[in-house]
C-alpha positions, 0 to 999 in steps of 0.5 A: 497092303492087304489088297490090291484094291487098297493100293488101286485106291491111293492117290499118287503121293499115298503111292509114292509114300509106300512104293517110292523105295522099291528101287533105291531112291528112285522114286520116278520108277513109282510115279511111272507105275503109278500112272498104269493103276488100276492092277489086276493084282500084286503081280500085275503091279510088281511086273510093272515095276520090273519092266519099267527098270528093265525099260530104262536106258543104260544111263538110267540105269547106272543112276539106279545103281548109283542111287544104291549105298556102299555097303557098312560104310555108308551112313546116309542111308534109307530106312529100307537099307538099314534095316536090310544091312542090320538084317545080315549083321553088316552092321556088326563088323569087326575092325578087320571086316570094316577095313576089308568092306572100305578096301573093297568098296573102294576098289569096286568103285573105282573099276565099276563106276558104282557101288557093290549091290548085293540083295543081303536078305538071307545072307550072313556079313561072311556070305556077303564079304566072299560075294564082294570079294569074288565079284571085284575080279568079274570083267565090267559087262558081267558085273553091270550084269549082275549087279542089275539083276541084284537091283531087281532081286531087292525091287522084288523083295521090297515089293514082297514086303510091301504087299504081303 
């Protein structure tokens, strides 16, 4: 999108066609934004986004992070996924990585509640693996944390590619 007038001008399922994905199958986040068109501008708009998952309840949220695939072993995912992961090589696992990223999905699941999250933009498969690797050990509240602040960091992204 060129100008904030082109995204002023679509009508909702152009909008939720281009912004549907922002937060990882969540495509009510888009239809809420949606409704406080026009902007003013790209910030204005990517604010709006922010704050609506910001202003979600806690279960809303866990949905969210559950709406988010586990890294390299998931094989339905959105064509925002596979182009971030491909991006970091995830997809370009040895045997001994892939069993180390289902171990640790597996474990991560199992004491979180939901899958790992992790904005790969810039970051090898070997910085990611150490990152899992490190955040398993965090207490739940910390990890929640964390992992919600991830959310936001590809929100961003995605708005970033969408709007640049």
């Amino acid at each position: 999108m060129d100008s904030i007038k082109e995204v002023n001008n679509l009508n909702k399922s152009d909008f939720l066609s281009i912004f549907g994905n922002v937060f990882e199958k969540t495509e009510w986040i888009a239809e809420n934004v949606f409704k406080s068109a026009p902007f003013k501008n790209f910030e204005e708009l990517a604010l709006k986004f922010i704050s609506t998952f910001e202003d979600s309840t806690k279960e809303n949220i866990r949905k969210i992070l559950n709406a988010h695939p586990e890294l390299v072993v998931e094989q339905n995912l959105t064509k925002d996924s596979t182009q971030e992961q491909n991006s970091s090589g995830l997809n370009q696992c040895t045997t001994y990585e892939l069993k180390e990223f289902k171990e640790l999905n597996l474990r991560y699941k199992d004491k979180f509640g939901f899958p790992f999250i992790i904005a790969v933009k810039g970051k090898s498969k070997i910085d990611i693996l150490e990152n899992f690797r490190n955040r398993v050990n965090n207490l739940e509240e910390k990890e929640f944390i964390e992992a919600t602040q991830q959310v936001k960091e590809i929100a961003s992204l995605r708005l970033n590619k969408i709007i640049k």
